[in-house]
Z-matrix of the N, CA and C atoms (Angstrom, degrees):
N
C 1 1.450
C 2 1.519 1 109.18
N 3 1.298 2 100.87 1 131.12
C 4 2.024 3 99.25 2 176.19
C 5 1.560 4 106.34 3 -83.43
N 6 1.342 5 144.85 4 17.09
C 7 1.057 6 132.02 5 -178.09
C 8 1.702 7 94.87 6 -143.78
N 9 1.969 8 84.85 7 120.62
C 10 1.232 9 95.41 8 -173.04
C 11 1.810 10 113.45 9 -102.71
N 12 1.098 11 123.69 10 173.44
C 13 1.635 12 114.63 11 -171.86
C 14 1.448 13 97.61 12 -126.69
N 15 0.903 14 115.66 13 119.17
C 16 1.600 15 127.69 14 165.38
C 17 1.525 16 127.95 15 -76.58
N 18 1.185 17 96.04 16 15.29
C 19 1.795 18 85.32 17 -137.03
C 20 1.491 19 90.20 18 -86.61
N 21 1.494 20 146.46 19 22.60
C 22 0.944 21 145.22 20 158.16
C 23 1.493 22 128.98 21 -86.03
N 24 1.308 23 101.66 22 -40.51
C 25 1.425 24 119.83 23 151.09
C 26 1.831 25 131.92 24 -58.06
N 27 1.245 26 110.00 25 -43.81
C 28 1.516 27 121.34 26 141.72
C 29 1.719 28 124.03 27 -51.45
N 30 1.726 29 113.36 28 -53.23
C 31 1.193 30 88.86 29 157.51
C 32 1.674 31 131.47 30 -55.90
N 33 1.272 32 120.88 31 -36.81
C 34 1.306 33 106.48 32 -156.06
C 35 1.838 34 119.32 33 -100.37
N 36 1.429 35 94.99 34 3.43
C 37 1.525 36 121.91 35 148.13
C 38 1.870 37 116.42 36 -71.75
N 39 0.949 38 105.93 37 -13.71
C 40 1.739 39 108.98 38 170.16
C 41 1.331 40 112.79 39 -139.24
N 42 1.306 41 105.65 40 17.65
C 43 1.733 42 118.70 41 159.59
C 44 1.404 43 104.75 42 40.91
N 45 1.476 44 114.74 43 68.10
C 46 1.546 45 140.30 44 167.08
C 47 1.194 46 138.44 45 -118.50
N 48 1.071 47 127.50 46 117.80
C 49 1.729 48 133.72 47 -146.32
C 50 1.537 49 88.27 48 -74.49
N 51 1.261 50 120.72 49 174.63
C 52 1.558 51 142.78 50 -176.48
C 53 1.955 52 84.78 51 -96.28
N 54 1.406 53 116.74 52 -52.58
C 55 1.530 54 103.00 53 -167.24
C 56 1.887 55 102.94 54 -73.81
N 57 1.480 56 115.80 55 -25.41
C 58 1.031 57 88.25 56 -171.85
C 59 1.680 58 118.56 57 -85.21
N 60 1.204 59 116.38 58 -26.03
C 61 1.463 60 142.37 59 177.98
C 62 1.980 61 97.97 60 -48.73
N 63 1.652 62 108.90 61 -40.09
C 64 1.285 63 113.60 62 -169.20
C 65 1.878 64 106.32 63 -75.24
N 66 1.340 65 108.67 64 -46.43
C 67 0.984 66 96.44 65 169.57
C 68 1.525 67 131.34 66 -87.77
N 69 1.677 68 96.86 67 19.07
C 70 2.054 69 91.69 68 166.85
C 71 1.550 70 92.52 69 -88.58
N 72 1.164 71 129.86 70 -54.00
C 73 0.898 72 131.12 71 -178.06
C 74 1.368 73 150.63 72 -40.40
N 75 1.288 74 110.11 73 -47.15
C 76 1.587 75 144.82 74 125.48
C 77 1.679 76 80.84 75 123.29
N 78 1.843 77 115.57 76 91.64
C 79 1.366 78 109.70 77 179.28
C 80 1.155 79 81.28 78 -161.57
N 81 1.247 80 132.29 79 170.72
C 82 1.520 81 154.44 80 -157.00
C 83 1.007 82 94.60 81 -130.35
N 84 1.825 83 98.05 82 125.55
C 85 1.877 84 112.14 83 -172.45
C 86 1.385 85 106.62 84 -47.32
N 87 1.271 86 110.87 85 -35.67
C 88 1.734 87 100.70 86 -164.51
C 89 1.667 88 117.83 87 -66.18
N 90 1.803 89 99.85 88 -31.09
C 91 1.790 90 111.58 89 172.52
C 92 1.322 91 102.07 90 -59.46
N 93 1.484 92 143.17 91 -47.66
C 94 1.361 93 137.71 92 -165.09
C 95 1.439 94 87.42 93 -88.79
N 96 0.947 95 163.30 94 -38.55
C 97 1.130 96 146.96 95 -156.12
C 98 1.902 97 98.58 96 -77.08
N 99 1.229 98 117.93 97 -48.15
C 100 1.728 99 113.86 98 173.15
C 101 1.643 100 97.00 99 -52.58
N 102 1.496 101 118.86 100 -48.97
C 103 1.428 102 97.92 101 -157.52
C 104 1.525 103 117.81 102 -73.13
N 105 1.853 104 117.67 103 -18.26
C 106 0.862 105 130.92 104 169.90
C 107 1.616 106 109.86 105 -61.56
N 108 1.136 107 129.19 106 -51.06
C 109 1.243 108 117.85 107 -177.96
C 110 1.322 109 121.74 108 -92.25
N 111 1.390 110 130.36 109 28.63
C 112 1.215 111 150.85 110 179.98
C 113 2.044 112 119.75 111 39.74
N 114 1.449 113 66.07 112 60.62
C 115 1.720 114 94.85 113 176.82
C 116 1.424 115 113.90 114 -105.30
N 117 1.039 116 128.09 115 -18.61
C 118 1.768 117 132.27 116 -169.08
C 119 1.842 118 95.37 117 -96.68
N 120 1.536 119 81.98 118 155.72
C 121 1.523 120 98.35 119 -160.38
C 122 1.479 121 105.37 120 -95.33
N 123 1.517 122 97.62 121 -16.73
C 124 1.816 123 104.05 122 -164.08
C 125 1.556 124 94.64 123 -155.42
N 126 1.300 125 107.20 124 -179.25
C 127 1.783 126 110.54 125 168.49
C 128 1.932 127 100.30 126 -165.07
N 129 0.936 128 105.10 127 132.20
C 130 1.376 129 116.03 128 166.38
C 131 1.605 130 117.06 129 -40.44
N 132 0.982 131 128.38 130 144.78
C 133 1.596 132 134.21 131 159.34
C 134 1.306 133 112.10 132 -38.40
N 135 1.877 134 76.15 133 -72.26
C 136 1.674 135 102.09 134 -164.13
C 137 1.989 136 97.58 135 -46.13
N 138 0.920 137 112.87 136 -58.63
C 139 1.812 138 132.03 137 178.52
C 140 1.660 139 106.46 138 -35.74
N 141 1.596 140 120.96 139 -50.63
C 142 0.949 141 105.40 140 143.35
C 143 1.015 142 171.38 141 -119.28
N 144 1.579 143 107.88 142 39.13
C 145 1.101 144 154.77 143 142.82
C 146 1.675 145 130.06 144 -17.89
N 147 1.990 146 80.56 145 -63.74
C 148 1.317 147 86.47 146 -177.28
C 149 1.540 148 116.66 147 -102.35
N 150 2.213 149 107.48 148 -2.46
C 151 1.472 150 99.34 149 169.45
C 152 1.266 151 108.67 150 -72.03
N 153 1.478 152 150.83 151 -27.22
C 154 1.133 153 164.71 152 -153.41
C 155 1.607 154 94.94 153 -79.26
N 156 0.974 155 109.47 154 -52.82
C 157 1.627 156 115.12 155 -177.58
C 158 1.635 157 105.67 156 -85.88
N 159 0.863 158 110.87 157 0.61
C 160 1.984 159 94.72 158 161.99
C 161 1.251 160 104.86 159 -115.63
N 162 1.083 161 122.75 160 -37.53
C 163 1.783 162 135.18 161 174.86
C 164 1.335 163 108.81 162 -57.22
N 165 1.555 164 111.04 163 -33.78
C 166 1.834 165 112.78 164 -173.76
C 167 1.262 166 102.16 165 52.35
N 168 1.347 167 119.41 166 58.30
C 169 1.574 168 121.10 167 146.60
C 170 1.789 169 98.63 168 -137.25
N 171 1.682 170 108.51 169 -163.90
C 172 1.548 171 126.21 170 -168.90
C 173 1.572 172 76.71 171 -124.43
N 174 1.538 173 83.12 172 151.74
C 175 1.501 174 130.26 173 176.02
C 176 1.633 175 87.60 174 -53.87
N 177 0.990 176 146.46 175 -54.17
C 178 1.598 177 128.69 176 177.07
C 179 1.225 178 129.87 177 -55.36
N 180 1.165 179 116.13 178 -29.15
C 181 1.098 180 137.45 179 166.97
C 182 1.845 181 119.68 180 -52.48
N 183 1.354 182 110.82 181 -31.84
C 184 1.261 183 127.31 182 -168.95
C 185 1.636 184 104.21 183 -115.94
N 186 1.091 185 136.70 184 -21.41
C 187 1.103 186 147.06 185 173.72
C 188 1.571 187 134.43 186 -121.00
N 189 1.285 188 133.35 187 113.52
C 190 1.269 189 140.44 188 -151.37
C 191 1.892 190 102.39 189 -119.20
N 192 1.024 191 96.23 190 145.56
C 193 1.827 192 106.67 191 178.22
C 194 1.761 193 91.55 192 -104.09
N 195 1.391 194 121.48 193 147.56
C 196 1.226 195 131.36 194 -171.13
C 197 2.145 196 106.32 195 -143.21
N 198 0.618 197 91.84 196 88.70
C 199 1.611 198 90.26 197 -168.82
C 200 1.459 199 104.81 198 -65.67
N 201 1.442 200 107.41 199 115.89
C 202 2.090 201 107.47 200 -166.01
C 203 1.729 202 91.20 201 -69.64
């Protein structure tokens, strides 16, 4: 996959649990847990939308282009 997910590394730069991040968000640890380990096929806007806004970073920040 050319699109990589950071968003673990973002969490742990703002020292944020996977359960608590799930319930700002309103997603079920196990859904962030695929997107965290770059298992999900897609992700909502709105979804990251609102990690961007609890994390206080940009959608670039959380997402990387990887040219195979």
């Amino acid at each position: 996959m050319a699109i990589i997910v950071n968003l673990d590394v973002m969490m742990a730069k703002r020292k944020i649990s996977s359960q608590e991040l799930a319930e700002k968000i309103g997603i079920t640890k196990a859904n962030l847990s695929i997107l965290k380990t770059n298992k999900g096929k897609a992700i909502r806007f709105s979804t990251l939308d609102k990690i961007c806004e609890v994390l206080e970073c940009k959608p670039g920040d959380i997402l990387e282009y990887k040219n195979n």
